[in-house]
C-alpha positions as CSV (number, residue, x, y, z in Angstrom):
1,X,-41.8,295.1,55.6
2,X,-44.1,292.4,55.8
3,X,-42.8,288.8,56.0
4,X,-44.1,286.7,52.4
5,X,-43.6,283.1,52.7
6,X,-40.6,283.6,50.8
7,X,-38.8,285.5,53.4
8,X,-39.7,283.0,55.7
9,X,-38.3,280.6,54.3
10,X,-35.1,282.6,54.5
11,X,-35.5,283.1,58.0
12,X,-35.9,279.0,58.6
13,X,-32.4,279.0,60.7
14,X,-31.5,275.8,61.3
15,X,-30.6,275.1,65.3
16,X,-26.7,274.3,64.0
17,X,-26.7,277.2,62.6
18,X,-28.1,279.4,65.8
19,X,-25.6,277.9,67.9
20,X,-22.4,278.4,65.7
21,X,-23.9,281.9,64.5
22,X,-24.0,282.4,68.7
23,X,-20.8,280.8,69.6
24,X,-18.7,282.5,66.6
25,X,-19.6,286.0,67.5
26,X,-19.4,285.8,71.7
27,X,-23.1,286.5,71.6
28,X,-22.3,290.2,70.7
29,X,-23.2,292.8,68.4
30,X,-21.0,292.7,65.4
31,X,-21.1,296.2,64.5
32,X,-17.7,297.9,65.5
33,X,-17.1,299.4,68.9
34,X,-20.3,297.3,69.9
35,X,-20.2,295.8,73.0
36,X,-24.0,294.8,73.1
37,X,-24.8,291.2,74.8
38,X,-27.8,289.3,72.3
39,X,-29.0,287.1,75.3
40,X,-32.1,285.7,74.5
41,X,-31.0,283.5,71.4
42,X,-34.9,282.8,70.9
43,X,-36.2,286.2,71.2
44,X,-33.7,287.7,69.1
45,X,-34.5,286.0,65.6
46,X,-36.7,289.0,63.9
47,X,-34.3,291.8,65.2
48,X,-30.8,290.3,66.0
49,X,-30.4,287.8,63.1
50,X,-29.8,289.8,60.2
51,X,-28.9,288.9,56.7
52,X,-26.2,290.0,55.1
53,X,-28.3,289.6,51.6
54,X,-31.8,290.2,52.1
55,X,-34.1,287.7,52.9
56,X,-37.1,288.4,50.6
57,X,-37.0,290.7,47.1
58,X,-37.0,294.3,47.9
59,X,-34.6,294.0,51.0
60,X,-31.1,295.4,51.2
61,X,-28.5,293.8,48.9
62,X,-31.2,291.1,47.6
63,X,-29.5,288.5,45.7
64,X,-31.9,286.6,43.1
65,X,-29.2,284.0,42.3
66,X,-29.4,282.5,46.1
67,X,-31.8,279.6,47.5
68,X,-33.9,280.7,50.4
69,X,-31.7,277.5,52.1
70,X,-28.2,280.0,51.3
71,X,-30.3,282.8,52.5
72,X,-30.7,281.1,56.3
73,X,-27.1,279.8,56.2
74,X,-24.5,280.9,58.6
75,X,-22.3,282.8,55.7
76,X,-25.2,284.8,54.7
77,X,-26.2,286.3,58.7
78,X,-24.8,288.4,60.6
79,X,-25.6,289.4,64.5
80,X,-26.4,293.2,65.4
81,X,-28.3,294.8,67.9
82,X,-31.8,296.5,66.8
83,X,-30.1,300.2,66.3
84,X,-26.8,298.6,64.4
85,X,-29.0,296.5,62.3
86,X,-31.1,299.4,61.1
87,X,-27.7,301.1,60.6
88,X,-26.9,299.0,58.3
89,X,-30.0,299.4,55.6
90,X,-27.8,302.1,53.9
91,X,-26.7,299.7,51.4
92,X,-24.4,302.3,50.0
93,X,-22.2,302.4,52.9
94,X,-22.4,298.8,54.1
95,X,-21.9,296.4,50.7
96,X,-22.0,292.6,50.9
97,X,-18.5,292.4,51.3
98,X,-18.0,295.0,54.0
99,X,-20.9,293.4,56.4
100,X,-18.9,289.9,55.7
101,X,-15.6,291.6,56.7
102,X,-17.2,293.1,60.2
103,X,-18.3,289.7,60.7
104,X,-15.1,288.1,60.1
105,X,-12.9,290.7,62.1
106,X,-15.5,290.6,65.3
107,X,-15.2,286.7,65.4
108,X,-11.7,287.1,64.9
109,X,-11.6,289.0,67.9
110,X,-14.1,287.0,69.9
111,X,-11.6,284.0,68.9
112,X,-8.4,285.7,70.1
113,X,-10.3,286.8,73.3
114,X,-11.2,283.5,74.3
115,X,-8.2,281.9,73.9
116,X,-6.5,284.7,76.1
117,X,-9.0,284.0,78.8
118,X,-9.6,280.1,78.4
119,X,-5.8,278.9,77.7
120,X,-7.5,275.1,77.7
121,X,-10.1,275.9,74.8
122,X,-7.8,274.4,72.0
123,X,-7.0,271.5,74.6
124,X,-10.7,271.0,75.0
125,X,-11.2,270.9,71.3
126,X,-8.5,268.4,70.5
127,X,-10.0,266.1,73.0
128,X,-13.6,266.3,72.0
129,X,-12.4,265.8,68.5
130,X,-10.3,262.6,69.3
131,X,-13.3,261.2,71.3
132,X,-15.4,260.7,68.4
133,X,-16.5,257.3,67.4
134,X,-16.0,256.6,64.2
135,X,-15.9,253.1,62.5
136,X,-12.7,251.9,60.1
137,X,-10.4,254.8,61.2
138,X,-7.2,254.1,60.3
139,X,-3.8,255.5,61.8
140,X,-2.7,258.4,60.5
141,X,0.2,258.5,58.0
142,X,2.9,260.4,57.9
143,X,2.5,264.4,58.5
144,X,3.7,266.5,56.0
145,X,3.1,270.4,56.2
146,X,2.4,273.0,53.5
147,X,2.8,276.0,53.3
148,X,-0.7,277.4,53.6
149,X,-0.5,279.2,49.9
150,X,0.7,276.5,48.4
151,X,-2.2,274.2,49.1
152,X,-4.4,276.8,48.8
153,X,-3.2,277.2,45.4
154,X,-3.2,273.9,44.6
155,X,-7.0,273.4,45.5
156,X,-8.1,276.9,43.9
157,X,-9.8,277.8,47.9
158,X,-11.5,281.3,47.7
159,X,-13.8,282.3,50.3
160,X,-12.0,280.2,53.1
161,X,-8.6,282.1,52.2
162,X,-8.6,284.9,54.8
163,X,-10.1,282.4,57.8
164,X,-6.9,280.0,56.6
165,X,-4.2,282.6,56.3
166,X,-5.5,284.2,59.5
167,X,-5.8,281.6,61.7
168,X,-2.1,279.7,60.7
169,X,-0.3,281.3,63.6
170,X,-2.2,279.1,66.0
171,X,-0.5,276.0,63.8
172,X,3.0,276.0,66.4
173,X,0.7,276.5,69.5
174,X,-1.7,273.4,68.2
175,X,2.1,271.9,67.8
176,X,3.0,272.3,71.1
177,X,-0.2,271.2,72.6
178,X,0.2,267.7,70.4
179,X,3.7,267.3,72.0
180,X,2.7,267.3,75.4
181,X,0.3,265.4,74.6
182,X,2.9,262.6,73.3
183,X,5.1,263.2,76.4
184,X,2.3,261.9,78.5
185,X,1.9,258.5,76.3
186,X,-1.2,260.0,74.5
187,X,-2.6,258.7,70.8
188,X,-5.1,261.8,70.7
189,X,-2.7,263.6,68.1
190,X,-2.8,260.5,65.7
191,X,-7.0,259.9,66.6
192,X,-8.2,263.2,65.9
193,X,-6.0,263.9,62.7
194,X,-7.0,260.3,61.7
195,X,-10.9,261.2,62.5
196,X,-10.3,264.3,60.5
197,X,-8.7,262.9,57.6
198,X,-11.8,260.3,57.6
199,X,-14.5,262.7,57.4
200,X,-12.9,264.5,54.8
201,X,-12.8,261.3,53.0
202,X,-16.7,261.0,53.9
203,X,-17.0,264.5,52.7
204,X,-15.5,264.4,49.4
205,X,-17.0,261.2,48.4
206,X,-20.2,263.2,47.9
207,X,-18.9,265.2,45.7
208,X,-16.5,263.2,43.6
209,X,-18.7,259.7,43.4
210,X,-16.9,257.9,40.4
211,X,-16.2,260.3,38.9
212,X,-12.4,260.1,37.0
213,X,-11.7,264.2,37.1
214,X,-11.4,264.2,41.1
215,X,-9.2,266.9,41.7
216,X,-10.6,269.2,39.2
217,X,-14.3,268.5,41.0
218,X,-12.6,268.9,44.4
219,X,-11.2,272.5,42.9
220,X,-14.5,273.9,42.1
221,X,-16.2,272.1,45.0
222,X,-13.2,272.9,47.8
223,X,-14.6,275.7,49.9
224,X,-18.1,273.6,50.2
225,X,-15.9,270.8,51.3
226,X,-13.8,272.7,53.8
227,X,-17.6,274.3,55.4
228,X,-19.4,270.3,55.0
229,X,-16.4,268.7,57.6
230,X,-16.9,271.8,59.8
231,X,-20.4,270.5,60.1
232,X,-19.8,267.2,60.1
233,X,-17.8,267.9,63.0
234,X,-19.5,270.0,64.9
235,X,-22.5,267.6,64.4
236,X,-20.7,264.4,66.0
237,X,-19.9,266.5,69.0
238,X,-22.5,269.0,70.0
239,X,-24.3,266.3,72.0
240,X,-21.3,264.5,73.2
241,X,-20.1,265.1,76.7
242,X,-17.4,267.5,75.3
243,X,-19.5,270.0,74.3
244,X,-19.3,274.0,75.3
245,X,-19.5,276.4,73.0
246,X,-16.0,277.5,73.0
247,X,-15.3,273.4,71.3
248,X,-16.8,275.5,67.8
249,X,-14.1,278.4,68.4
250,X,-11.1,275.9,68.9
251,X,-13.0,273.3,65.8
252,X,-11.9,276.3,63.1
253,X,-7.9,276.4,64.6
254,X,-7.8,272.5,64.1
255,X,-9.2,272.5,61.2
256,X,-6.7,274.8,59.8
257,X,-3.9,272.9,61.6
258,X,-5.4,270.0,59.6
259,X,-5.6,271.6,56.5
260,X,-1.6,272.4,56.8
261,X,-1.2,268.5,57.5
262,X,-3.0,267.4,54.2
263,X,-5.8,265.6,56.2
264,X,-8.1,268.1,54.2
265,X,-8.1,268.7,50.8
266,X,-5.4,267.3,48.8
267,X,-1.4,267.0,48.7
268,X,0.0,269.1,46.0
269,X,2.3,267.3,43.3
């Protein structure tokens, strides 16, 4: 098919995106049982980077309602080798929804891998995190943990549910990292949750401005919200001396941790 400026437009990936799109899938094929390495990140845009809605009108499971931007965002690609990708144009086997559950389940694995082979990804997270310099951070408050549901709930999150529910197990191992941490005499725990709890604030000033409904604008905006800190985030550290690409992996637990925490999204009543 050939490409109308439309479609590329839709295929304007922006380099944040390439590297968490990378990082997130373990610069593999998604497609089950598929153990094929995408090396050459810049090579592979035309045949690797595929979206999950088509690109331009006429493609597979082409969605009018979305903006050419939504079209080159991360939640809308998906990576597969040439042959899985043109596996995939059978629309009536692979839907929306089941392309975005092979690309949640692979990155869940490529998540759970990593951790088992680098034990001190979460550590290296949590000190890339706290090492971020912000202005007119305050100390954190008090911690007090939610059951994940509940705040869920509370906030009406939808398409962040599964990545929260999933990834809650890691919340006693993030715990146990923070507590060796304080045996040694370390603030990290109270800077990064402070440095979280300040972007969010960032964050959800956008959306709320003056307005005098917050929490009912923060309950249709909250899965935007939860996607703009992980951004925010992985902005302020990708060119820090932190970085590898394993700090985007461990940036989702945290954030999850924090979520628990009430340093994103709000407390219930």
């Amino acid at each position: 098919m050939s490409k109308s400026p439309k479609s590329n437009k839709a295929r304007n990936y922006s380099d944040l995106t390439l590297k968490r799109l990378f990082a997130l899938s373990g610069n593999e094929c998604a497609f089950p049982t598929c153990t094929k390495v995408l090396v050459n990140r810049k090579n592979a845009l035309d045949s690797n980077i595929c979206h999950i809605e088509a690109a331009s009108e006429g493609g597979e499971r082409y969605n009018p309602d979305m903006t050419d931007k939504e079209r080159a965002d991360y939640p809308n690609l998906i990576l597969l080798c040439p042959q899985h990708h043109a596996d995939t144009n059978d629309v009536d086997i692979y839907t929306v929804e089941s392309l975005k559950t092979m690309k949640k389940n692979h990155e869940s694995f490529i998540l759970n891998s990593r951790i088992k082979t680098n034990p001190s990804m979460l550590k290296n997270a949590i000190n890339a995190i706290s090492n971020i310099e912000l202005s007119d951070i305050e100390d954190s408050d008090t911690l007090n943990v939610f059951d994940p549901q509940t705040k869920i709930d509370y906030n009406s999150i939808k398409r962040n549910v599964s990545l929260i529910q999933e990834y809650k197990v890691y919340h006693k191992k993030i715990n146990s990292l923070y507590d060796e941490l304080e045996k040694e005499g370390s603030i990290k725990k109270e800077r990064l949750l402070s440095t979280i709890k300040h972007i969010y604030t960032e964050v959800k000033g956008k959306y709320v401005l003056n307005s005098e409904n917050a929490l009912e604008i923060i309950k249709l905006n909250s899965d935007s919200i939860i996607d703009d800190i992980f951004e925010s985030l992985y902005s302020k550290m990708k060119d820090s001396r932190f970085w590898e690409e394993d700090i985007i992996l461990g940036i989702r637990l945290i954030m999850v941790d924090a979520f628990m925490r009430c340093k994103i999204l709000e407390e219930p009543k």
